[in-house]
N, C-alpha and C positions, 0 to 999 in steps of 0.2 A: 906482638905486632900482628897487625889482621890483613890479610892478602883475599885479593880478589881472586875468587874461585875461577878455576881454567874453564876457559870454553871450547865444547868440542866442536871440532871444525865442520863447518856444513857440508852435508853429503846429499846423494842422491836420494837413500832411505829417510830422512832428515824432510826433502821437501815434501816429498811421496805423502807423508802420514801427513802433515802441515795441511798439503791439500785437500786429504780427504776430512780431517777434519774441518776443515772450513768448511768442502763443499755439505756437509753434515747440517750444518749450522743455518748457510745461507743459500745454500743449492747450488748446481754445476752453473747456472749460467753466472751468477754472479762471482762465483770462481776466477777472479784475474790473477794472471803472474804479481801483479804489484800489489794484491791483496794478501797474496800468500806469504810475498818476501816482507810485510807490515807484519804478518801473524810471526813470524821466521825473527822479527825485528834486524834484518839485510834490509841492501838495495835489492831491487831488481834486476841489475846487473848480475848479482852475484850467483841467483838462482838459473840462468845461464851455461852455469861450468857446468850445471847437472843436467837443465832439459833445455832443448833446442826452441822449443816454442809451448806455445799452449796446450796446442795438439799431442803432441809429446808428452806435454806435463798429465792431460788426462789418461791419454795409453798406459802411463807409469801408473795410476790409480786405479785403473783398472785390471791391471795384471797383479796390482797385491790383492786384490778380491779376487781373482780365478786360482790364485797359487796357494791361495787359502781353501778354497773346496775340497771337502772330505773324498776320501778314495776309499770305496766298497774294499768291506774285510774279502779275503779271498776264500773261492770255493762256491760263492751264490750264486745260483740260476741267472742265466745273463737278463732276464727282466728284471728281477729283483738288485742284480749290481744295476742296472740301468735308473731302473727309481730310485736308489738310494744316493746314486752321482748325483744328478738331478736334483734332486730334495735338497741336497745339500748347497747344491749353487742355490736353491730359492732362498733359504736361512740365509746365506751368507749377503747376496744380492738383497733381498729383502728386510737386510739390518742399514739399509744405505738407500733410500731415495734418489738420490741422483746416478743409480748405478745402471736402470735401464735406460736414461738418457744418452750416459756413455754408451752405452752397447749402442745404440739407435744410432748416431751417428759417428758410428768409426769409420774411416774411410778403407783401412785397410787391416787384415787382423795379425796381431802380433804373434811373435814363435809361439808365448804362454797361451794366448787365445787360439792358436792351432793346435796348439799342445793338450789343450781340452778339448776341443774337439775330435781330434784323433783318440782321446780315450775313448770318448760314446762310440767311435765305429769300433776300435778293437774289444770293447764289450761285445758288441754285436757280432763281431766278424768270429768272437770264441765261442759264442751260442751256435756255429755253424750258417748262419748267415751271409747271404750268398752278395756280392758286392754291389748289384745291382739294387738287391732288396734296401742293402747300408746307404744306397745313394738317398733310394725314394723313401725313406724312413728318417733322413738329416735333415731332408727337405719339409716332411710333414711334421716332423719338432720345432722347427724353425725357431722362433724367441721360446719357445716352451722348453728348450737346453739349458737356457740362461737363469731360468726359473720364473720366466718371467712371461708374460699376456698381457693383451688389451681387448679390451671390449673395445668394436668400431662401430658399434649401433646403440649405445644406451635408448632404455625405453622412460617415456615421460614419470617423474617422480609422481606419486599419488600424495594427494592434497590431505594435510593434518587435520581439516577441520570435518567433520562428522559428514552434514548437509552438501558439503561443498566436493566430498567425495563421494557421497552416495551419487550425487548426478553426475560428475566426472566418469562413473564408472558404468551410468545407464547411456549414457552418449556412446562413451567408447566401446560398450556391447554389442550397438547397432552396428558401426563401422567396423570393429577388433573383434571381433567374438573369440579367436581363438588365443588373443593376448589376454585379455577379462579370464578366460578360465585359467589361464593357468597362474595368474596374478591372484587368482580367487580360489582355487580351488587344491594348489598346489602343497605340499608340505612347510611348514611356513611360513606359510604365504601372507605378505605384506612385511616379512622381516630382513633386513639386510642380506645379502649375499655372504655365503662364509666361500673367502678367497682362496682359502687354503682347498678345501673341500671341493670347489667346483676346478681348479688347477689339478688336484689328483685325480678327479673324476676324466677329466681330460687326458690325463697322461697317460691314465690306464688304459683309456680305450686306443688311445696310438699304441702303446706296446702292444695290447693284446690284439689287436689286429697285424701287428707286425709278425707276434708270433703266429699267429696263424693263417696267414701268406706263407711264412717258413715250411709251415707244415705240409701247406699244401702245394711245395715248392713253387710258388709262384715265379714270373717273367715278365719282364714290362713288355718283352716281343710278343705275350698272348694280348 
């Protein structure tokens, strides 16, 4: 005799992954409750018992991406657990396209989302880091915690065709001179941005500017 295999009863963790995989597939905004309970093969009602609305339902996808971020082995220089927290939310955030969306528009952050954020200050606060310094240090990381930036000024793409950039870039000499050189002259110049690369270049220079305020005890009252 052949019995229909038991199914396990929908849960909270159950819609969580459902969501993210979808939003994977087709992105956060196309992410509906009734999409998800279609992938789930429920009603929409049912997904309900587990989240209260949509908003909810992304918070829950969100916090299994933060609850996943690696935690520095113990014993490293508070900059170096500071980049490695960090790095690790970029890898994790950064395997999920729709994860800076999330963050962008949360209205309010969850215990897990203060939960990591209170690590980066208590990294900082055991490098002897003076509270003031932790304030204006969370504030100059801003999305750069999450692992995550945006360029808010892209510069014009340069033209594929030979001729048609040669003059693109004698126009833009006259008016840009100082964007032409460095589009021209710079180390790899005219080849994509490496994202990773110009993210740790950044990071570093907040830390090491943070550590070196420390040093020289600085005070937001100077």
């Amino acid at each position: 005799m052949s019995s229909s295999p038991v199914r396990r009863p929908l849960d909270r963790e159950q819609v969580l992954a459902a969501a993210a995989g979808l939003a994977d597939e087709i992105g956060l905004e196309r992410t509906s409750m009734r999409r998800v309970a279609d992938e789930l093969g429920v009603t929409a009602m049912a997904l309900y018992k587990h989240v209260a609305n949509r908003e909810e339902l992304i918070d829950g996808m969100l916090d299994r991406l933060v609850a996943s971020i690696g935690v520095p082995a113990g014993g490293l220089p508070w900059q170096d657990a500071l980049r490695e927290r960090i790095g690790s939310a970029r890898m994790v955030m950064g395997a999920h396209p729709w994860a800076q969306a999330a963050i962008e528009t949360r209205a309010a952050a969850t215990p897990t989302v203060l939960g990591y954020m209170d690590s980066l200050m208590n990294i900082m606060f055991d490098g002897g880091l003076s509270a003031d310094l932790v304030h204006h240090a969370m504030h100059a990381l801003s999305t750069r915690m999450w692992g995550i930036t945006r360029d808010v000024l892209p510069t014009p793409e340069v033209p594929a065709d030979p001729a048609v950039r040669a003059r693109a870039l004698s126009e833009f000499a006259v008016s840009y001179p100082a964007i032409v050189r460095m589009a021209t002259t710079a180390p790899h110049a005219g080849a994509a941005c490496d994202d990773d690369a110009e993210f740790a270049f950044a990071l570093d220079l907040l830390i090491d500017g943070f550590a070196r305020l420390h040093e020289q005890g600085w005070s937001s009252a100077r």
